[in-house]
C-alpha positions as CSV (number, residue, x, y, z in Angstrom):
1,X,25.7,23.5,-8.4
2,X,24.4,20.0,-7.5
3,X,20.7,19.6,-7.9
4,X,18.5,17.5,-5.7
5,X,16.0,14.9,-7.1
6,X,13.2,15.0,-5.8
7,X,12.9,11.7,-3.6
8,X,9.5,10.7,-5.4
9,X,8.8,10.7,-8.9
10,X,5.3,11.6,-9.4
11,X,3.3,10.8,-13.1
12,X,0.2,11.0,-13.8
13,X,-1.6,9.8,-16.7
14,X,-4.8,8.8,-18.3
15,X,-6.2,9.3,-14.3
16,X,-3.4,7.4,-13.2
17,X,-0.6,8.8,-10.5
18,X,2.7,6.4,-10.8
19,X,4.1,7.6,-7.9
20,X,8.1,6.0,-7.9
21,X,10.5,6.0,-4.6
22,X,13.4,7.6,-5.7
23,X,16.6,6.7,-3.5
24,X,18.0,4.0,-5.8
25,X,21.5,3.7,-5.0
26,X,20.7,2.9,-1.1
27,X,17.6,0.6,-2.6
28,X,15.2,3.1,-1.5
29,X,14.8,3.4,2.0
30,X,12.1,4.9,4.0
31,X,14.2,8.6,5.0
32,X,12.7,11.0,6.5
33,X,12.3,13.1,3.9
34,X,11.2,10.7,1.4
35,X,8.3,10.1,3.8
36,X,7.7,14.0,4.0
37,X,7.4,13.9,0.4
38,X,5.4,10.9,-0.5
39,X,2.6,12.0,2.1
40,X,2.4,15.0,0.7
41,X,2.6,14.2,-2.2
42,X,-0.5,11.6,-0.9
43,X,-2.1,14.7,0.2
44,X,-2.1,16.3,-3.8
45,X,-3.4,13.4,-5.0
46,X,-6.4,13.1,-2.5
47,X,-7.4,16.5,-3.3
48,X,-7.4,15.9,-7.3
49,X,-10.0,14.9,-8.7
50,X,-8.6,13.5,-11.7
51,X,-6.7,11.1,-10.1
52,X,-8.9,7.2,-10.5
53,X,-5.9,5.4,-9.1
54,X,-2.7,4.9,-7.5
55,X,0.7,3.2,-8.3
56,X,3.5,2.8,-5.8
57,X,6.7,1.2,-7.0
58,X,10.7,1.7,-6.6
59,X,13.1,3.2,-9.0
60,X,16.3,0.5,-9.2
61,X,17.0,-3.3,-8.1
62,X,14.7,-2.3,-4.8
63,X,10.7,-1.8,-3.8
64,X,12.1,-0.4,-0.4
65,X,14.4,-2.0,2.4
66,X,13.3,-0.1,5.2
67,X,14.8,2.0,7.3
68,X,18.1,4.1,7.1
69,X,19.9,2.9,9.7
70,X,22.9,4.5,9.4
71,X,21.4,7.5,9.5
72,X,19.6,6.9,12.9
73,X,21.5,8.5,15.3
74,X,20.3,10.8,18.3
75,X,19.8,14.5,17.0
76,X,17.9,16.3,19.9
77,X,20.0,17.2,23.4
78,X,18.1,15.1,25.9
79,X,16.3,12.5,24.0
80,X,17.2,8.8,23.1
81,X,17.1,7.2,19.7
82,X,14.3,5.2,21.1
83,X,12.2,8.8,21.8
84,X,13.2,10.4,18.8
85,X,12.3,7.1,16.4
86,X,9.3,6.9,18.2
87,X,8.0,10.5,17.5
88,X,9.1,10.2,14.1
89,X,7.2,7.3,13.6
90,X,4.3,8.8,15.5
91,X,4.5,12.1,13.5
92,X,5.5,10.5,9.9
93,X,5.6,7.1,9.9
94,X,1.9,6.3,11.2
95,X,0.3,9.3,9.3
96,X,2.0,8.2,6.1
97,X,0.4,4.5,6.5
98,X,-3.2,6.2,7.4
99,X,-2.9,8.3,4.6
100,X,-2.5,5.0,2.0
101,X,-4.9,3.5,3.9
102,X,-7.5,6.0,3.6
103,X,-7.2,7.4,0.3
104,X,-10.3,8.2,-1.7
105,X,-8.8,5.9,-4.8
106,X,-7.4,2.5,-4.9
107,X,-3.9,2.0,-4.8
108,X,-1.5,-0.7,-6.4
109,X,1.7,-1.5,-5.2
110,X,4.1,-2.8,-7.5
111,X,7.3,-4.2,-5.8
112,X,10.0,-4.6,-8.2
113,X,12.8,-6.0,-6.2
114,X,13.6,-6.3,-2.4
115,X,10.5,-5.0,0.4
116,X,12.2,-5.3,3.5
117,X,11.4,-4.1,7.0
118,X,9.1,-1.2,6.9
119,X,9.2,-1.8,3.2
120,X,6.9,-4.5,3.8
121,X,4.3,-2.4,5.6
122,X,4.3,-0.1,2.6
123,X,3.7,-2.4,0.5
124,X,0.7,-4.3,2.4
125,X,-0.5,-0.8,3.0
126,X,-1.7,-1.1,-0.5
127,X,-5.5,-1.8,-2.2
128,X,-3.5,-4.4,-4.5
129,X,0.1,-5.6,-4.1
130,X,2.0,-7.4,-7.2
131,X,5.2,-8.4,-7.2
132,X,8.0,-9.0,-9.6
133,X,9.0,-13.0,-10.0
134,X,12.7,-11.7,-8.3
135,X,11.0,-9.6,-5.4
136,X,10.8,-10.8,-2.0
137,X,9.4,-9.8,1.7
138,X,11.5,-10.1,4.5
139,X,11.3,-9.2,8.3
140,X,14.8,-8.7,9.9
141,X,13.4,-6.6,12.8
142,X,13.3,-9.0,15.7
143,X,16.0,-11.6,14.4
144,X,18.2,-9.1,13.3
145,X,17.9,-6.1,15.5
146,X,15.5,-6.8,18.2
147,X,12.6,-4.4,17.3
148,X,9.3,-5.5,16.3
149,X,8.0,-5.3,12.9
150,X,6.1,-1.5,12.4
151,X,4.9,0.7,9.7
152,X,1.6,-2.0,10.2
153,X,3.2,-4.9,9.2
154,X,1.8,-6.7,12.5
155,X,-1.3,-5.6,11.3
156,X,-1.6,-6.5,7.9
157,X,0.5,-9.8,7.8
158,X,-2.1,-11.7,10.0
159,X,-5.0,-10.6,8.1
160,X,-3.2,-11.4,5.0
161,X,-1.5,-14.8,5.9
162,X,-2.8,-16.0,8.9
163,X,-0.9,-15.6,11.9
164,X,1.2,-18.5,11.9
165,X,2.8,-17.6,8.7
166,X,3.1,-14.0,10.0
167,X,4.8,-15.4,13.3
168,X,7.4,-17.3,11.2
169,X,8.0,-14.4,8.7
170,X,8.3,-12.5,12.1
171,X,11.3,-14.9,13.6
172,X,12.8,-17.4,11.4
173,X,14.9,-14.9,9.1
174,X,13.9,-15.6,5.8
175,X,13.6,-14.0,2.7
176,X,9.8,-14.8,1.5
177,X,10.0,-15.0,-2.6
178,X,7.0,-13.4,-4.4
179,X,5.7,-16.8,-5.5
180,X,5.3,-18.2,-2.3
181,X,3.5,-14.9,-1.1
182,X,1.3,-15.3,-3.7
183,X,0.4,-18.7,-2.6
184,X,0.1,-17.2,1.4
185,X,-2.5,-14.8,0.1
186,X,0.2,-12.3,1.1
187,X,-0.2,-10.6,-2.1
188,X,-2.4,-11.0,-5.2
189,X,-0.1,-11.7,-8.0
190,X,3.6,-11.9,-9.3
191,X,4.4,-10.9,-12.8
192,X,7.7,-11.5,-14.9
193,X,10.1,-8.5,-14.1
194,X,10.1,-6.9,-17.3
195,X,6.7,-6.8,-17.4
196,X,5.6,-5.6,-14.0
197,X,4.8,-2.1,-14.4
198,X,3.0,-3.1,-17.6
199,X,0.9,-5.4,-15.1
200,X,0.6,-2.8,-12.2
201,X,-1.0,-0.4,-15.0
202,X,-3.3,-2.9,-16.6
203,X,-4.5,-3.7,-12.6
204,X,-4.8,0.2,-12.4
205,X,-7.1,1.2,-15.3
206,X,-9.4,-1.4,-14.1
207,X,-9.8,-0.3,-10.9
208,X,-9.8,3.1,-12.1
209,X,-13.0,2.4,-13.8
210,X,-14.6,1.2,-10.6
211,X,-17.3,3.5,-8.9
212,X,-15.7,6.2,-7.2
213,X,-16.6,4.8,-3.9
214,X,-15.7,1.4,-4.2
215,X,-12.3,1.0,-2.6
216,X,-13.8,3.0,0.5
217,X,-17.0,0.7,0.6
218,X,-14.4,-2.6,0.5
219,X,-12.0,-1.6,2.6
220,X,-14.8,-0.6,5.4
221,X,-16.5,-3.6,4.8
222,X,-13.6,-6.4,5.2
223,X,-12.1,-4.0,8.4
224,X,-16.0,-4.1,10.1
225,X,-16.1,-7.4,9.4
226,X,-13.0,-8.5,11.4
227,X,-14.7,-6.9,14.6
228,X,-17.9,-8.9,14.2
229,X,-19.9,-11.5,14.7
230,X,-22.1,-13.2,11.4
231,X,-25.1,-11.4,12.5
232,X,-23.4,-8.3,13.3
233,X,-22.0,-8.3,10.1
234,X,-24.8,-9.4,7.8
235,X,-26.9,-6.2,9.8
236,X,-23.9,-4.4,8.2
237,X,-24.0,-5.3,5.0
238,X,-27.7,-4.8,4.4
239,X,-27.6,-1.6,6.1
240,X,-24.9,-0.7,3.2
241,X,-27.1,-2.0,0.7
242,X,-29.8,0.5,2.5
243,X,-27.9,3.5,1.1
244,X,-26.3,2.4,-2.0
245,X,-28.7,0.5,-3.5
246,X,-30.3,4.1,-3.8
247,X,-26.9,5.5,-5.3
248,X,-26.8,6.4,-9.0
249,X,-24.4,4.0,-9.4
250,X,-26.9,1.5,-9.1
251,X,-29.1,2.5,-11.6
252,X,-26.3,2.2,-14.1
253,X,-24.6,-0.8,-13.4
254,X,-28.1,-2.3,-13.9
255,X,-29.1,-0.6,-17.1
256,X,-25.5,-1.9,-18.1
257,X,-26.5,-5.6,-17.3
258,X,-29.7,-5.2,-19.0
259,X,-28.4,-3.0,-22.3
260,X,-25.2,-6.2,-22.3
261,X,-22.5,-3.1,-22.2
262,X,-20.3,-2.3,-19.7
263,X,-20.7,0.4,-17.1
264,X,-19.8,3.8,-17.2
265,X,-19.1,5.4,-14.0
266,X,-18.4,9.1,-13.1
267,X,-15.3,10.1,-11.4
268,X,-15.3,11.1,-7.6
């Protein structure tokens, strides 16, 4: 009797979750039911509080190429590929991105090898993305099959890059090497292959040390801050400053600078 593998390897360690996309002889695309089982796995891992932080990589040569495509064919009498991916994606897709997006912990995305397609929204749907030296990002939707990028990708490109580097990843058909991603601002660092995942983990305990709250507080702050004006903005930030200022947090990250030691923060 064959056994399945489960389509995403989960470890956790030392309040760590490696969480590793397991489909690595099609270069782990984004199936159906390896989305099922990353969110939900997502889901666990929002609910335990051991759990400091998140790392999301690929088992084999590939990060994640995107979608299946030879497995996208119409399933439901009446409906078109175009309504069915589009529920999916409404259903699955979306919620999986939201669900990175808005996890209580940061996460780190460790691309060891090709991100393509709607492997390159996963990816940027990360706290912190790395790359290995060999990885690369590339967009074939609208050159190659007439679709426009998804799974956020139109989203975070822009704010990562700028939109005219997220334009010409968009249309011109090129792979983007992790180098030159690093020097877009697409990502924050590459790292030799062989040492990638010792990279991704060294990123990962430091952020794991972090307030609990931190990751929430940054990614809320940079989002607001893209929607409005200086003043709005500096209102914002003092009215954050308001309410954690008053945190116990606070108190110890002072008596740290004052003591010369380094904080100690409880978990979440």
């Amino acid at each position: 009797m064959t056994v399945q593998q489960p389509y995403v390897l989960h470890e956790l360690a030392d309040g760590i979750a490696t969480l590793t996309l397991n489909l690595p002889a099609k270069l782990n695309p984004i199936a159906r039911e390896l989305q099922i089982e990353l969110r939900d796995t997502l889901e666990r891992i929002r609910d335990d509080r051991e759990v400091r932080a998140v790392i999301l990589t690929g088992a084999g040569k590939a990060f994640c190429v995107g979608a299946d495509l030879s497995a996208m064919t119409p399933g439901e009498e009446g409906k078109s590929l175009g309504d069915q991916t589009a529920e999916w994606m409404q259903s699955l897709s979306n919620p999986l991105i939201e669900t990175l997006r808005t996890l209580p912990v940061p996460v780190v995305a460790a691309v060891n090898g090709a991100a393509a397609g709607a492997g390159v929204g996963l990816a940027l749907a990360a706290d912190v993305t790395i790359a290995a030296r060999s990885a690369y990002f590339y967009l074939p939707f609208l050159p190659k099959l007439g679709i426009v990028p998804d799974l956020g990708c139109t989203w975070a490109i822009p704010r990562r890059a700028g939109r005219a580097r997220a334009m010409g990843m968009a249309l011109l058909d090129e792979r983007l090497s992790a180098g030159r991603a690093v020097q877009w601002g697409l990502i924050w660092a590459c790292a030799d292959d062989e040492q990638l995942l010792e990279e991704a983990r060294a990123i990962a305990q430091r952020l794991a040390r972090l307030p609990a709250h931190a990751v929430m507080e940054a990614r809320d702050a940079f989002e607001a801050a893209e929607r409005h004006t200086l003043a709005e903005q500096l209102h914002y930030e003092s009215e954050r400053q308001r309410e954690l200022i008053d945190r116990p947090t606070f108190r110890e990250g002072v008596s740290a600078f004052l003591q010369k030691r380094p904080p100690t923060f409880p978990g979440r």
